[in-house]
C-alpha positions, 0 to 999 in steps of 0.5 A: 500500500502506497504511504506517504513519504512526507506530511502534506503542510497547510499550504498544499492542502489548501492550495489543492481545495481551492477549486471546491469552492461552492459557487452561485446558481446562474440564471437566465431570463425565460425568452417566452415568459421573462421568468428566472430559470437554470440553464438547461433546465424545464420552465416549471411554470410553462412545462417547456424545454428548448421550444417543445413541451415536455411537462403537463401543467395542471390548471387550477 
């Protein structure tokens, strides 16, 4: 089994982890709605999906 030879310090351990930041979510406007959505995700409100329908949406 492979040990290491030396202890990693401080400044290797961060410096690796540096990149495990967590990030905000990005939006974009709904071109048909004006609504907030994810890139690359379903309009909730709408059910639609790059121009087609592809949920049901229940009427209330």
């Amino acid at each position: 089994m492979a040990v290491p030879k030396r202890k990693t310090s401080p400044s290797r351990r961060n410096m690796r982890r540096s990149h495990h930041a967590l990030e905000a979510n990005s939006f974009v406007e709904d071109k048909d709605t004006g609504e907030m959505r994810r890139p690359h995700h379903i309009d909730l409100k709408t059910g639609m999906y790059r121009g087609r329908q592809v949920l049901n949406i229940k009427e209330d």
